[in-house]
C-alpha atoms as one frame of an Amber mdcrd trajectory, in Angstrom:
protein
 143.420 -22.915  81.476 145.425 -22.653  84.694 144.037 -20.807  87.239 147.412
 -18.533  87.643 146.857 -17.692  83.583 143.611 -16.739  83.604 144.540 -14.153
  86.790 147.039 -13.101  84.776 145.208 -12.565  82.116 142.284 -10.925  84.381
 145.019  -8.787  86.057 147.822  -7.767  83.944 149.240  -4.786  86.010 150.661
  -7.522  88.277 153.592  -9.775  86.972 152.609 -13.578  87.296 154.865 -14.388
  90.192 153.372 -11.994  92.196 149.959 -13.579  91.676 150.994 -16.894  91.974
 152.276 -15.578  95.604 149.197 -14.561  95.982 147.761 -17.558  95.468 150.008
 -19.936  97.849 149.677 -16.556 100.718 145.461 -17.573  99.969 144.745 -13.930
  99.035 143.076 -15.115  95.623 139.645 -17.524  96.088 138.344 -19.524  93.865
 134.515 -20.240  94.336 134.647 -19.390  97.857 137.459 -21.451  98.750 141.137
 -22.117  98.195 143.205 -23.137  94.936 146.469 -24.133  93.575 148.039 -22.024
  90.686 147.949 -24.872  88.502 143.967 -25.814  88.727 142.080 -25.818  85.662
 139.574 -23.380  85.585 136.372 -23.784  82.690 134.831 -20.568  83.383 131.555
 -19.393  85.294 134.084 -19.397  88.360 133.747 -17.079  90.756 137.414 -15.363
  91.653 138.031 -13.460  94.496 141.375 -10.931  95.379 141.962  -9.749  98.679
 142.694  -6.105  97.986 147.062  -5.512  98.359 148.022  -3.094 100.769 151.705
  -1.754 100.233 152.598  -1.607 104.456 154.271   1.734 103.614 150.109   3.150
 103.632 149.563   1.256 106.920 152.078   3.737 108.144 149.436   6.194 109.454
 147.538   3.456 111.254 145.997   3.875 114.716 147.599   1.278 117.243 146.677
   0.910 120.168 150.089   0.497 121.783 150.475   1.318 125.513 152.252   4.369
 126.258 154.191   5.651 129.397 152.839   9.114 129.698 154.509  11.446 131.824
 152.867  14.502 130.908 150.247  16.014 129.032 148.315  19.316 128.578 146.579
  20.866 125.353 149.886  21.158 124.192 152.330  18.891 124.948 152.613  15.137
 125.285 155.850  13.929 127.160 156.573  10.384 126.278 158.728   8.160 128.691
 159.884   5.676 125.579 160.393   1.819 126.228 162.725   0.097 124.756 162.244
  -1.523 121.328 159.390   0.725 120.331 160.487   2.367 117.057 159.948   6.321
 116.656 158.724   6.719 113.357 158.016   4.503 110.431 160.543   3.375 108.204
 161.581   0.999 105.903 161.340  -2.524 107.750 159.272  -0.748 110.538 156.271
   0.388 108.870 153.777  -0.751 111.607 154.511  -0.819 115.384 155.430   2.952
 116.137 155.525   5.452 118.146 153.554   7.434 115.869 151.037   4.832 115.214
 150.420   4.960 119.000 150.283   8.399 118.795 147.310   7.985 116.555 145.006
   6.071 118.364 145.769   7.791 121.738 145.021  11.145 120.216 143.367  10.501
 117.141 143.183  14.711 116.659 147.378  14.015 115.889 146.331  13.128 112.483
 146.306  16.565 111.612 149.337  17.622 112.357 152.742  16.860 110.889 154.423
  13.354 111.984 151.726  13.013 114.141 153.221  15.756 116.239 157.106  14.013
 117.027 159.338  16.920 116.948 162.810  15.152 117.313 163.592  11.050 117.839
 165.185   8.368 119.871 167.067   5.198 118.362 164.501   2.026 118.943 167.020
   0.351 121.546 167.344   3.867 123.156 164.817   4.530 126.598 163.404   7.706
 127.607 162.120  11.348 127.313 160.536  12.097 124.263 158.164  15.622 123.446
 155.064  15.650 121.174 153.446  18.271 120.176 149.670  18.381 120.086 148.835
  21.571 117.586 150.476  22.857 114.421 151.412  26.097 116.435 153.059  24.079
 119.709 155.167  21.707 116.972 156.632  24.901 115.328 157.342  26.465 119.104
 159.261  23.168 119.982 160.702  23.205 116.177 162.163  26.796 116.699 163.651
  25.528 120.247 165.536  22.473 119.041 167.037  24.622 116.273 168.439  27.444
 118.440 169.421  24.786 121.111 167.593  25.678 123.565 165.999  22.605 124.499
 167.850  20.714 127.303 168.292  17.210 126.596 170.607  15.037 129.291 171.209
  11.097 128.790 172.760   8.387 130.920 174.912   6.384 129.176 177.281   3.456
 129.801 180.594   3.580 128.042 183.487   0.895 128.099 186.380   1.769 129.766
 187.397   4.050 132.222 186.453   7.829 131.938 188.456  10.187 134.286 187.547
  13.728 133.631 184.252  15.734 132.307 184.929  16.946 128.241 183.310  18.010
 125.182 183.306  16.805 121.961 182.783  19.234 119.060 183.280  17.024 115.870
 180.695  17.051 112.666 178.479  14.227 111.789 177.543  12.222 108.877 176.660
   9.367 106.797 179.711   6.695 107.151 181.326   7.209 103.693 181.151   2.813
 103.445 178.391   2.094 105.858 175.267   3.510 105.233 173.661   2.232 108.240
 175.921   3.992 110.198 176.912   8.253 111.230 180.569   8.871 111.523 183.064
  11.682 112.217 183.504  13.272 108.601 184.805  16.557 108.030 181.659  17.288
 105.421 179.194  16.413 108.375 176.569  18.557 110.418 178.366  20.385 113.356
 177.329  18.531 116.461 178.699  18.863 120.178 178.181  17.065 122.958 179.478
  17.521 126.980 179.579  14.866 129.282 180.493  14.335 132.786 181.099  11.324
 134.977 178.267   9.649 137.235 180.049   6.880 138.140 183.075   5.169 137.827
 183.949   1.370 137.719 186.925  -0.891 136.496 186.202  -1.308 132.143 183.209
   1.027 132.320 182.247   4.403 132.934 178.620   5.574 134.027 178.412   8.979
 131.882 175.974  12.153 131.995 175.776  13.524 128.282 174.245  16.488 127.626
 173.550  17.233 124.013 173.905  20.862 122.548 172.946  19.542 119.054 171.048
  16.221 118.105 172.494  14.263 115.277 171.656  10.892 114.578 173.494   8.408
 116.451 175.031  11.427 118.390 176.233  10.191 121.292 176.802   6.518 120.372
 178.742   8.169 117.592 180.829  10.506 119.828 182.094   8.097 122.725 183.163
   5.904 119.906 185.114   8.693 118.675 186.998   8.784 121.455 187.529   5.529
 122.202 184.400   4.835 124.811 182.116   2.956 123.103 178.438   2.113 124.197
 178.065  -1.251 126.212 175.701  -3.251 124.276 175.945  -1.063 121.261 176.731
  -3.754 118.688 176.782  -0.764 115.434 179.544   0.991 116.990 181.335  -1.229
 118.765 184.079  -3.271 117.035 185.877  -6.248 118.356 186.251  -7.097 122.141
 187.107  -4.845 124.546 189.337  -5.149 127.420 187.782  -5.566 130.772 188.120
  -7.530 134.088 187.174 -10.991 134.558 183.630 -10.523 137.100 182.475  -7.600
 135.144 183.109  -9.429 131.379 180.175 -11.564 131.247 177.946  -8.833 132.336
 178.925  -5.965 130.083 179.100  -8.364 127.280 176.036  -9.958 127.687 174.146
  -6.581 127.662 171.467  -7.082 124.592 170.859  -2.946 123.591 173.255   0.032
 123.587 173.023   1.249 127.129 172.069   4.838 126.659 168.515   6.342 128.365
 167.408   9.734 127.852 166.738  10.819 131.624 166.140  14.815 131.641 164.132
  16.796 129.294 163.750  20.403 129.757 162.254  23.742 127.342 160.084  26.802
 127.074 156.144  25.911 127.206 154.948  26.872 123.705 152.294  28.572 124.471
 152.506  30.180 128.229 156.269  30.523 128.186 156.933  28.735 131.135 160.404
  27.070 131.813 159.223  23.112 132.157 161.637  19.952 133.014 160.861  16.550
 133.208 163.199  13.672 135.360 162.570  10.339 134.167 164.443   7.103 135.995
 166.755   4.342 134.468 164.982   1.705 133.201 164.777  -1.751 135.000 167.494
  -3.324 132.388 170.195  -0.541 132.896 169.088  -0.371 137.032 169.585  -4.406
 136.773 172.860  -3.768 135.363 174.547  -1.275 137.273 173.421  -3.419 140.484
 174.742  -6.468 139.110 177.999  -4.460 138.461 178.224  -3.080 142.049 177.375
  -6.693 143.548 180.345  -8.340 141.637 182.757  -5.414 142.672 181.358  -6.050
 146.216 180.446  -2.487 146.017 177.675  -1.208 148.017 174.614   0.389 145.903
């Protein structure tokens, strides 16, 4: 018989595509060594299956992934988040994480829930970012982020020009259309934001946001709302925007929505001290605002 029947018939829980896959991946040996699906096989051969591992239960894999502390006690881990590093796992992201890092730094995380990440950044998103060590410090911080009491303040660069300090109190939810997306809906989750202005430059606006709430997509989701859109944020941004000639290249070359989460501030959960944590831009958004100052002949 073929050698993809008689795995078929030898493994009938898996449909016979999926074996012959297995076969061309070379996860199925025959007599130590390779083999097409269509060999004949006599019997007396000795078949071999690498064992299948859905990725969704390499989730909760140790990695050892590098990670910017920026402080720690028996408590508390404070993350200072690259770029690109994904939070938690997900669909399409199952290995790779935050979390998974999490794990092999502090392998005693495996005991408590989501290895101790009490709230999230987007993957393109830099910054501050708590852990908690123990069951007892995660519900602390839990208890915090739901009566808003921790202090969470971004940078973020916004197209076009921003004159004033506001607030934006609008609900947020699932894009009725897009699924990938949040949006202003009126059925959303309440969500404010303030912001204020850092720095101000012809098409773009250097913005402090502060976030009272934290909603996916929050702030990307709010300056869109009103018009100010993140530089580099390909979700939210639609169509070109208008800007002047020695700044266009620059903001629209920018690869990742420019948004870093610089100041991080709570209650300790176990002494009850008042802790706050500064963390600079990183070296892409520092490039970028230089590069902007040096083509407005502006000094730094």
């Amino acid at each position: 018989m073929r050698f993809d029947q008689v795995l078929a018939k030898l493994l009938p829980e898996y449909s016979r595509s999926r074996l012959q896959a297995w076969i061309a991946a070379g996860q199925v040996s025959l007599n130590g060594g390779s083999a097409a699906a269509k060999q004949k096989v006599w019997g007396g051969e000795q078949i071999a299956v690498v064992e299948q591992t859905h990725p969704e239960q390499l989730a909760y894999a140790p990695e050892d992934i590098p990670l910017d502390i920026v402080y720690e006690d028996d408590a508390l881990l404070v993350i200072n988040k690259p770029v690109g590093l994904v939070v938690h796992p997900g669909s399409g992201n199952w290995q790779g994480t935050l979390l998974n890092a999490l794990l092999h730094y502090a392998p005693q995380l495996d005991g408590v829930p989501r290895a101790g990440i009490v709230h999230r950044l987007d993957k393109d998103t830099s910054g501050l970012l708590v852990v908690a060590k123990t069951l007892i410090a995660q519900t602390a911080l839990v208890r915090q982020l739901q009566a808003r009491s921790v202090k969470r303040e971004y940078l973020a660069l916004v197209w076009g020009e921003v004159r004033h300090a506001g607030r934006v109190d609008q609900p947020i939810g699932r894009h009725p259309a897009q699924r990938v997306k949040m949006a202003v809906v009126e059925s959303g989750k309440p969500a404010v934001t303030h912001y204020q202005v850092e720095a101000g430059f012809p098409s773009c606006t250097l913005l402090r946001c502060r976030l009272e709430t934290g909603r996916t997509h929050q702030i990307r989701v709010h300056m869109a709302y009103l018009g100010h859109p993140l530089v580099g944020d390909s979700l939210y941004l639609h169509g070109p925007r208008k800007c002047i000639a020695p700044l266009r290249e620059l903001l629209h070359g920018f690869p990742r929505q420019a948004l870093h989460a610089s100041r991080l501030a709570l209650v300790h959960p176990l002494n009850g001290e008042q802790m706050e944590w500064h963390v600079p831009l990183p070296a892409d958004m520092q490039l970028l605002l230089r590069q902007i100052r040096e083509a407005l002949h502006e000094p730094d």
